[in-house]
NUKETOR-577716 format. One record per residue: residue number from 0; residue in one letter; y, z, x of N, C-alpha, C, O in turn. Coordinates in Angstrom, 2 decimals. Layout:
N
 resi resn      nv      nw      nu     cav     caw     cau      cv      cw      cu      ov      ow      ou
  NUM    a       Y       Z       X       Y       Z       X       Y       Z       X       Y       Z       X
...
END
This chain:
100
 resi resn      nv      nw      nu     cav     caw     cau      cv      cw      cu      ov      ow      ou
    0    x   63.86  -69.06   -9.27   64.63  -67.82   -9.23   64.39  -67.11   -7.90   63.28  -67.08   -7.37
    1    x   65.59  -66.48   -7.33   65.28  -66.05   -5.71   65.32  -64.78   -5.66   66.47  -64.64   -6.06
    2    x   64.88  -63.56   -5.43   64.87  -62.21   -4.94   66.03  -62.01   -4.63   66.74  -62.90   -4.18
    3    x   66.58  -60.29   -4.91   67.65  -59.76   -4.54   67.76  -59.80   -2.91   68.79  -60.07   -2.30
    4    x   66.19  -59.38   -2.16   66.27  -59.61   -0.65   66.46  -60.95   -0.26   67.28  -61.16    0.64
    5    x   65.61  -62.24   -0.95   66.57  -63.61   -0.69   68.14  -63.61   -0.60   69.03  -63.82    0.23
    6    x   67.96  -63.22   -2.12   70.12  -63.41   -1.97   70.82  -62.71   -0.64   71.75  -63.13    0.04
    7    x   70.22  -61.74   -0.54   70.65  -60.75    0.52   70.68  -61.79    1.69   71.78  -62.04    2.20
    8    x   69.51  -62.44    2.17   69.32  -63.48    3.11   70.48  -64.19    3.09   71.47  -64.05    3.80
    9    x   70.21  -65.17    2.00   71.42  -66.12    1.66   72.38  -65.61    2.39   72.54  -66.12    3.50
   10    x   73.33  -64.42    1.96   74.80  -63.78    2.48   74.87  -63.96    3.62   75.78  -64.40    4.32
   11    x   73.80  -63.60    3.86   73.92  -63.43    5.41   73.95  -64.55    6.36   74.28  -64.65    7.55
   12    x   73.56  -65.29    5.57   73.62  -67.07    6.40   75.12  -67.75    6.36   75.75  -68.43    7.17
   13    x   75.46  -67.16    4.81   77.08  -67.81    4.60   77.97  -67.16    4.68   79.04  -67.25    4.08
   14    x   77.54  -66.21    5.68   78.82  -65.40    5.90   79.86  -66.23    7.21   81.08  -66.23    7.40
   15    x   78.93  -66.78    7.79   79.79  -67.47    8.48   79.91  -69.21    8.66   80.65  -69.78    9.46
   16    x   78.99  -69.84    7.71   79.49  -70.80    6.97   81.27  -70.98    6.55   81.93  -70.21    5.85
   17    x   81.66  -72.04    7.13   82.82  -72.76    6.59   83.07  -73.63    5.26   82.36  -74.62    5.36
   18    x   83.76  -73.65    4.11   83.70  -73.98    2.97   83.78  -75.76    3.39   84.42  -76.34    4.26
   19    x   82.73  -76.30    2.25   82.55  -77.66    2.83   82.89  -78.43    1.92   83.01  -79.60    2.27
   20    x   83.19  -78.11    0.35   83.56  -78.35   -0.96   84.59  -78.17   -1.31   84.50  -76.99   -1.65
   21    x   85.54  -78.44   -1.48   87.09  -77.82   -2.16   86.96  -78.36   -3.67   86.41  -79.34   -4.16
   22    x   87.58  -77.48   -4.12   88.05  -77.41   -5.91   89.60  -77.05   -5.67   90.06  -75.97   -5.28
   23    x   90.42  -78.42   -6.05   91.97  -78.50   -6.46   91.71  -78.56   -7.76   90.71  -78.57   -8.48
   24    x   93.31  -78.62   -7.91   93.80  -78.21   -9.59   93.06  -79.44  -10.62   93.00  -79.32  -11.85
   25    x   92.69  -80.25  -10.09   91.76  -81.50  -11.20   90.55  -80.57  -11.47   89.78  -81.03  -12.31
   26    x   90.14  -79.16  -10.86   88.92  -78.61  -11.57   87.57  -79.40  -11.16   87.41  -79.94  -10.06
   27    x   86.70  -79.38  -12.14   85.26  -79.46  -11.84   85.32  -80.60  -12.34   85.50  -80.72  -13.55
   28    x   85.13  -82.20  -11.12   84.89  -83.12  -11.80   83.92  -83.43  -11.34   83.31  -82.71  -10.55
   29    x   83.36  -85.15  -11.87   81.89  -85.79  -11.45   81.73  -85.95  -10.00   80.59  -86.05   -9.55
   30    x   82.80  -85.99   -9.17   83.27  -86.33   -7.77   83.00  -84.84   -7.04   82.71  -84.94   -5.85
   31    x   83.05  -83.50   -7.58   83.06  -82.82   -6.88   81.52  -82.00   -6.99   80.91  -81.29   -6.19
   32    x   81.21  -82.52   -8.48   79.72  -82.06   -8.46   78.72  -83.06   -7.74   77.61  -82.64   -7.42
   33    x   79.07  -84.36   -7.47   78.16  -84.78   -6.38   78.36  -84.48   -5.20   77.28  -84.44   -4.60
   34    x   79.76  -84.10   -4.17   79.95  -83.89   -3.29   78.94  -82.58   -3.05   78.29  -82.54   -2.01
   35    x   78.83  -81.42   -4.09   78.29  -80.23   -3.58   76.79  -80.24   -3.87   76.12  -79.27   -3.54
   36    x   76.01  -81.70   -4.72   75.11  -82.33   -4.88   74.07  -82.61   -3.13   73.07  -82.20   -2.53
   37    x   75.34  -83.70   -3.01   75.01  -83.88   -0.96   74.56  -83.25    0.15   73.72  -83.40    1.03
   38    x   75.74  -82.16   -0.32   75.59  -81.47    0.87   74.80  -80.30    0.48   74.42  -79.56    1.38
   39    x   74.50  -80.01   -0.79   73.04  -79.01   -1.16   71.82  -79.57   -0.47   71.05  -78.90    0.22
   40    x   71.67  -81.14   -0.77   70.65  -81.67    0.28   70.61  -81.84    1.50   69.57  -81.90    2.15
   41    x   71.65  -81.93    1.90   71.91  -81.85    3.67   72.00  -80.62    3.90   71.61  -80.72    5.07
   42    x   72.21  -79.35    3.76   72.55  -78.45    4.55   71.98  -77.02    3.48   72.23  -75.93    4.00
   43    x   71.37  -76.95    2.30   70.63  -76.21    1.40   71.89  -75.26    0.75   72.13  -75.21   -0.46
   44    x   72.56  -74.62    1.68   73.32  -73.49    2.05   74.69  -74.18    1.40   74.87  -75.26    1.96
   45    x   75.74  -73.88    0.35   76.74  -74.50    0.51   77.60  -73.43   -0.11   77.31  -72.66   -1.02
   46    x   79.29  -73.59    0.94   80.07  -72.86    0.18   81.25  -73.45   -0.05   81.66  -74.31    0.74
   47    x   82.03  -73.06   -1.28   83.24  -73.72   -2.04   84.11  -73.45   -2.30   84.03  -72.58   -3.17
   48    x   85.57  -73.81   -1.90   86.48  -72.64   -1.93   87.31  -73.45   -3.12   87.41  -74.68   -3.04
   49    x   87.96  -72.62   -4.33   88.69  -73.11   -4.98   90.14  -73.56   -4.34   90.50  -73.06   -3.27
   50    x   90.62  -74.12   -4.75   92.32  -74.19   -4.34   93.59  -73.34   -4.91   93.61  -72.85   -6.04
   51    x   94.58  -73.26   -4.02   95.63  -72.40   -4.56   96.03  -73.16   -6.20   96.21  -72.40   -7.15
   52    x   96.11  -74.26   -6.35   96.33  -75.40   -7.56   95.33  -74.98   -9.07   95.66  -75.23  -10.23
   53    x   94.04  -74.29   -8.63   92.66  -74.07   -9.27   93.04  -73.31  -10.31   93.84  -72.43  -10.01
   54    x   92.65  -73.40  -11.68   93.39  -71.86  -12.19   91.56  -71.76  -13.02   91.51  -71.15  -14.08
   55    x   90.50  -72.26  -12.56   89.62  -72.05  -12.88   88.56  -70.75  -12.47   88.54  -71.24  -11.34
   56    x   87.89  -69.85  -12.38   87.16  -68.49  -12.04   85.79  -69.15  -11.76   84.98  -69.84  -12.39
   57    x   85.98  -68.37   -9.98   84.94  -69.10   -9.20   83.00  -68.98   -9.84   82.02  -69.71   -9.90
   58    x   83.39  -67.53  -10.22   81.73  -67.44  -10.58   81.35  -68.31  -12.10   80.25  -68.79  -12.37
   59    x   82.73  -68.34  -13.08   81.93  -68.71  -14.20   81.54  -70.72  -13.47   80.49  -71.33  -13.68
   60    x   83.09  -71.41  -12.43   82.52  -72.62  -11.76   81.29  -72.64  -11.56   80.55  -73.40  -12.17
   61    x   80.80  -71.62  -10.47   79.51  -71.72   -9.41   78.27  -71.99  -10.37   77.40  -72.83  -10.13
   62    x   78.32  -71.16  -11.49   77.20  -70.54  -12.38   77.02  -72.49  -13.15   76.02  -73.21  -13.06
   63    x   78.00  -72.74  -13.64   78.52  -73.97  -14.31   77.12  -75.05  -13.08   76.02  -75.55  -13.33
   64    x   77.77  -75.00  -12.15   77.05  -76.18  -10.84   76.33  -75.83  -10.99   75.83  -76.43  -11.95
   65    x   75.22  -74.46  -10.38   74.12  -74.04  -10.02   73.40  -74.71  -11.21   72.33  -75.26  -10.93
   66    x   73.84  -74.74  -12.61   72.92  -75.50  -13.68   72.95  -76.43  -13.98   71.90  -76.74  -14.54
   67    x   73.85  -77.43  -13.92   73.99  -78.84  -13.83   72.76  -79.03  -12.22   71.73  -79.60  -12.59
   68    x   72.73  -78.76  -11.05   72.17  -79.10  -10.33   70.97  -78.24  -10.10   70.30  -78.98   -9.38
   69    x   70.31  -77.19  -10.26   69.15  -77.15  -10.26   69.51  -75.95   -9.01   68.72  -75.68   -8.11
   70    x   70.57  -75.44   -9.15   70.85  -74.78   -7.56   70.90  -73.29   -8.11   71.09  -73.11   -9.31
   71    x   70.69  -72.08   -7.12   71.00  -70.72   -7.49   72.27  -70.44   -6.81   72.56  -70.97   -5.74
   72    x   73.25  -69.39   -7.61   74.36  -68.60   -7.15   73.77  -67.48   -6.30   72.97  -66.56   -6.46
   73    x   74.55  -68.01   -5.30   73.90  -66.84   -4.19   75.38  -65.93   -4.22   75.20  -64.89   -4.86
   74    x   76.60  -66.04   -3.76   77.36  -64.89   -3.83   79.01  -65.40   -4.24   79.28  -66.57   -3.96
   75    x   79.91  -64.70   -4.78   81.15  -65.28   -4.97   82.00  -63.65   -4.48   81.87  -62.42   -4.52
   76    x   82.98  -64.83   -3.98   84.03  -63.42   -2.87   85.74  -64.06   -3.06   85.79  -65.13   -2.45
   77    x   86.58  -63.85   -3.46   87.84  -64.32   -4.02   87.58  -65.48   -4.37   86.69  -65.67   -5.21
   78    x   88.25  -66.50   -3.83   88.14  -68.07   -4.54   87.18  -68.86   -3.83   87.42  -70.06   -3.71
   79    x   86.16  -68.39   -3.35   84.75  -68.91   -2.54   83.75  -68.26   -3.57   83.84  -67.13   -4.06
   80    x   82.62  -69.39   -3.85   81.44  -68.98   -4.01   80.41  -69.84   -2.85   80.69  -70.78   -2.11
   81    x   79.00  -69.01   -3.07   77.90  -70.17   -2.33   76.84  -70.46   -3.55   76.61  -69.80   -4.56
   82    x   76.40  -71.46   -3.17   75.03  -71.95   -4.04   73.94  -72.31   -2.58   74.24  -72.51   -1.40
   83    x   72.55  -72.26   -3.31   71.71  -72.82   -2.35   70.62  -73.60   -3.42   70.44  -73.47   -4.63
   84    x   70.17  -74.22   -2.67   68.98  -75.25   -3.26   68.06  -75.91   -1.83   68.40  -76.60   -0.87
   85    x   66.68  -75.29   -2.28   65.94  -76.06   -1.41   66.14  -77.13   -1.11   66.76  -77.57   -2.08
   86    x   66.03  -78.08   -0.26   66.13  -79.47    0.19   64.54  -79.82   -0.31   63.62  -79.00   -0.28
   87    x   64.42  -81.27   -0.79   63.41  -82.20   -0.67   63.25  -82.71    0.56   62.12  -82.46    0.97
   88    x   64.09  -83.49    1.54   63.70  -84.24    2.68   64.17  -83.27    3.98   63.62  -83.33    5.08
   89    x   65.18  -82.47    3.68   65.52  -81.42    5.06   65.26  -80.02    5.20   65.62  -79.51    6.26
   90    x   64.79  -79.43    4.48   64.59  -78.56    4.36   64.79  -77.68    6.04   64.22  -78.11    7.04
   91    x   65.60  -76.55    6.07   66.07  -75.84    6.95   66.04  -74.03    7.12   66.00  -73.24    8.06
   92    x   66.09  -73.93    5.73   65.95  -72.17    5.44   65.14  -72.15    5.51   64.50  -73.19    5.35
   93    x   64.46  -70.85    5.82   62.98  -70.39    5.75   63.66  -69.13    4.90   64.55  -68.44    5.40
   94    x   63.10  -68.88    3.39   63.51  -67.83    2.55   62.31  -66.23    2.99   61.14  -66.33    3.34
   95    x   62.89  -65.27    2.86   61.69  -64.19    3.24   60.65  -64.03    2.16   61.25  -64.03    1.08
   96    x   59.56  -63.92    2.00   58.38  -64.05    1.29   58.99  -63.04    0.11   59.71  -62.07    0.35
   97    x   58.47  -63.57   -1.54   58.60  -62.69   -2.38   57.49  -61.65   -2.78   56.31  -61.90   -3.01
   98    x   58.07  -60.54   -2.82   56.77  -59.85   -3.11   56.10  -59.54   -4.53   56.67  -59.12   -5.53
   99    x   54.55  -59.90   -4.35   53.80  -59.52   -5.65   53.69  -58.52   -6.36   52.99  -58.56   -7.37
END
């Protein structure tokens, strides 16, 4: 679980992040939860933009992934959300310390 000042972090990293995941009108399939699987490990940071086709709601999606994969919802903004997940082999964020 990550701190409100993490999440805060997070935003601020994907604010200018480019969406690297698309969700068309086929919705949430096995193909798109490994794609955002990948690139959670390559790049920690990931954001997902639904499609005009989508008639699915990005946060209840994001919330959906983040628990199938082990990932936290960091922020959702029209038809974009982000997730993040530490990396095992790349690790790249440095998160700000939580306090005791």
């Amino acid at each position: 679980m990550i701190t409100s000042k993490q999440r805060s972090y997070l935003r601020s990293l994907a604010h200018s992040l480019e969406p690297s995941v698309y969700l068309g009108k086929s919705g949430l399939t096995d193909n798109v939860i490994k794609e955002v699987d990948v690139n959670l490990e390559a790049r920690e940071l990931v954001k997902v933009k639904l499609q005009e086709g989508c008639s699915l709601e990005p946060k209840d999606v994001a919330n959906q992934i983040a628990e199938q994969l082990g990932a936290e919802f960091v922020q959702a903004i029209g038809k974009k959300f982000t997730l993040y997940r530490e990396s095992k082999e790349n690790k790249q964020i440095e998160l700000p310390k939580a306090k005791k």
